[in-house]
N, C-alpha and C positions, 0 to 999 in steps of 0.2 A: 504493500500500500504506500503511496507516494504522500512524502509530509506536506503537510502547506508553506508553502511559503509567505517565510517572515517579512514585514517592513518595516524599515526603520529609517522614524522620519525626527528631523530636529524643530519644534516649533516655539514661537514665544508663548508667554504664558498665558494668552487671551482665550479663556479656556468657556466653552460655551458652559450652561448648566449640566448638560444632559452625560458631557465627559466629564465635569468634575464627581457624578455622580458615579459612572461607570468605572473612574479611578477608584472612587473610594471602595464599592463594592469587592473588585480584588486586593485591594490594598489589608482590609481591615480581616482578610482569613490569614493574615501571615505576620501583624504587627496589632500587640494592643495599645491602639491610639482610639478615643472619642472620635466621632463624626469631626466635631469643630475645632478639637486638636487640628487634626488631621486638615482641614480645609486652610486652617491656618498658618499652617506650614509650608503647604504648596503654594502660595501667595510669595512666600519666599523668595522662591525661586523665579530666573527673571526667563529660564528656557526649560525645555522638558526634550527627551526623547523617548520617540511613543512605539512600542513592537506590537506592530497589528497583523493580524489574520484575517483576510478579505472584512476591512473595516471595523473588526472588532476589537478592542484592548489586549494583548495577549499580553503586556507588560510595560515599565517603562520607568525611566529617571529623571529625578529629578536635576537642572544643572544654574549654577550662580556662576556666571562669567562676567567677571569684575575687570578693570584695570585700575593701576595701583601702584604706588611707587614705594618702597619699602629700604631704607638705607641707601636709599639715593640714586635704586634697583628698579626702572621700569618694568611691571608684570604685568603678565596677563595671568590671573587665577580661574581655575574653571575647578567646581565644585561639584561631583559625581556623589549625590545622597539621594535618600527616598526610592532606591530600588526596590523594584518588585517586579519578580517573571514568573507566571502561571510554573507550576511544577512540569508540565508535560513541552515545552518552551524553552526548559536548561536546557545546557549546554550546547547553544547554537549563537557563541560569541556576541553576543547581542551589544555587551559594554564594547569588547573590544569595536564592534563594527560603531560603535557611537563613537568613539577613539577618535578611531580615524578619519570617520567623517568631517569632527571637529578639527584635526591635526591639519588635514586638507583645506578646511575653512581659513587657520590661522597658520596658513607656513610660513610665513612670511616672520611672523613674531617667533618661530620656531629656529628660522634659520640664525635671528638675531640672542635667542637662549636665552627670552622671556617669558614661555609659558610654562606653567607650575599646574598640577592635577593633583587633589587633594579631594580627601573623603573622612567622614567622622565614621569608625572602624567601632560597629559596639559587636562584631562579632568577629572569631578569625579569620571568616571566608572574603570579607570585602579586603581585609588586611591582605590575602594571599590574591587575589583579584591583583595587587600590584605588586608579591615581592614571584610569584610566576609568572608575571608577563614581560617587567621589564628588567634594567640589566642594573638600573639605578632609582634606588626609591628609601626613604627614610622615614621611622627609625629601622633600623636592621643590623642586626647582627654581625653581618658580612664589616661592617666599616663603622666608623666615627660620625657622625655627623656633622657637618660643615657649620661654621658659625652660622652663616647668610639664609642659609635650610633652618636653623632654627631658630633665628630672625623671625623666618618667612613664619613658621606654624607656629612661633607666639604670635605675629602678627594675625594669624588666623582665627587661633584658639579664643584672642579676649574682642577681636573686631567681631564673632558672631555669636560667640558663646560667655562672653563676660567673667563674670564670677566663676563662673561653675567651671572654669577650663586652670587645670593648674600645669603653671610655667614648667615648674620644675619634673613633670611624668610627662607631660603633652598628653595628657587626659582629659576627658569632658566627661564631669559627674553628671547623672542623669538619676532623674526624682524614685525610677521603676524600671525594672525593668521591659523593654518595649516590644522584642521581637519575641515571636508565636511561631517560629518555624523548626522543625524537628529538625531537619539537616543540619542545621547548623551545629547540632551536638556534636564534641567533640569523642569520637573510638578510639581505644586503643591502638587502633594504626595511627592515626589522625593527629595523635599526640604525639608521635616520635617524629614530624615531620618537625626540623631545626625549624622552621619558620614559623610555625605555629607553638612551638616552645618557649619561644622571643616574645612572640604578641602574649602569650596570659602568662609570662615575667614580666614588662612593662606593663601588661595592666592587667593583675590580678586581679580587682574588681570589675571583671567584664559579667561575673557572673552575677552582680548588681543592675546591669544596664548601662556600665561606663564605657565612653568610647574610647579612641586611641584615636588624633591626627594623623593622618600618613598622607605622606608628600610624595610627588617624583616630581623631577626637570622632565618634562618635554623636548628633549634635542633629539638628535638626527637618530642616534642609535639607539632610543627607547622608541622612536617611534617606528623605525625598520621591525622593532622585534614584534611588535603590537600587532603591525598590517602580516610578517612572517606569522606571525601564531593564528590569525585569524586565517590565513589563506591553507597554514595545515591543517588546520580543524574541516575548513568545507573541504580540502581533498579524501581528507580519512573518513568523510560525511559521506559525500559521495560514495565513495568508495564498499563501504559497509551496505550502500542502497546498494549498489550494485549487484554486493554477495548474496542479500538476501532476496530479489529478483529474480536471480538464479536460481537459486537454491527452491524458490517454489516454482520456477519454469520446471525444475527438473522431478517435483513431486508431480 
């Protein structure tokens, strides 16, 4: 049986009634946020990217793409939160293909090694969402963090989160815990991944509902690996349509 295909569109936030309602209706099986929590949050945001299925919602992000100048640092900040993708919808690169759509949009600021991707991490999967995709992303393990990097996510941490963000973790305390999604449990395999070891050591209270900032640079070779990861994914996609095509040609 042939999947549907996905779309993925980037739009401002001028969001009629009838999708804010249709966001909230998937949003609220997999995050416990109130209706007007939730309504007011997405107001936040100044862009959205939307994964539809002939017109229907299958998924989508939330994006704050700011500019900004930081220690004297022209940025362009783009902010990847409020995801959500139908379960039956994983793993069909949907962020990464948001990626690059945007990368594409702002090369120009990429070529100049202004743009900065940043997300509030209250699980270890958005965390590993950057330290598996790209080659450079903080905090982690692998390296030190750069003064200008953690510049950049104090600057992040009290410009959207105030109080609640401490300088010293690069954390964002949160009132509850918010996400309602099983996957996200961490297994026994799951936890001897070194990356995932990193994230609940910097923030032990993720099982409270606290985030973690995490940052990459946007340059040339984070973004090669983003459009390479997404182009293996639909070959090895393909590819598996293919076997199993077969495989009931042949029954």
């Amino acid at each position: 049986m042939k999947k549907p295909r996905i779309q993925v569109t980037i739009t401002s936030t001028e969001l009629t009634e009838a999708t804010r309602e249709e966001m909230w209706k998937l949003y609220r099986k997999y995050y416990h946020y109130s209706r007007e929590s939730f309504m007011q949050r997405i107001s936040l945001n100044n862009y959205f990217s939307f994964y539809t299925v002939d017109g229907r919602i299958a998924g989508f992000t939330g994006l704050r793409i700011n500019r900004t100048e930081v220690d004297n640092r022209q940025c362009l900040l783009i902010y990847f939160g409020q995801t959500i993708i139908g379960q039956e919808y994983r793993g069909n690169s949907l962020i990464h293909r948001t990626a690059t759509k945007l990368c594409l949009q702002y090369w120009k600021d990429i070529v100049l090694g202004r743009v900065f991707v940043w997300a509030d991490a209250l699980t270890y999967k958005p965390y590993l969402a950057f330290a598996k995709t790209v080659t450079e992303y903080y905090p982690s393990y692998r390296t030190i963090t750069p003064d200008y990097i953690q510049q950049l996510i104090n600057f992040v941490g009290e410009e959207y989160y105030g109080e609640t963000f401490c300088p010293e973790t690069g954390t964002v305390k949160k009132d509850k815990i918010f996400v309602n999604d099983p996957t996200t449990l961490i297994d026994p395999m799951t936890e001897r991944d070194l990356d995932v070891l990193f994230y609940l050591a910097i923030n032990p209270k993720y099982t409270l509902g606290h985030g973690l900032i995490t940052l990459t640079p946007m340059h040339g070779k984070n973004y090669l690996k983003v459009v390479f990861k997404c182009l293996k994914k639909i070959f090895f996609r393909k590819k598996k349509r293919e076997c199993v095509e077969w495989a009931m040609q042949a029954n």
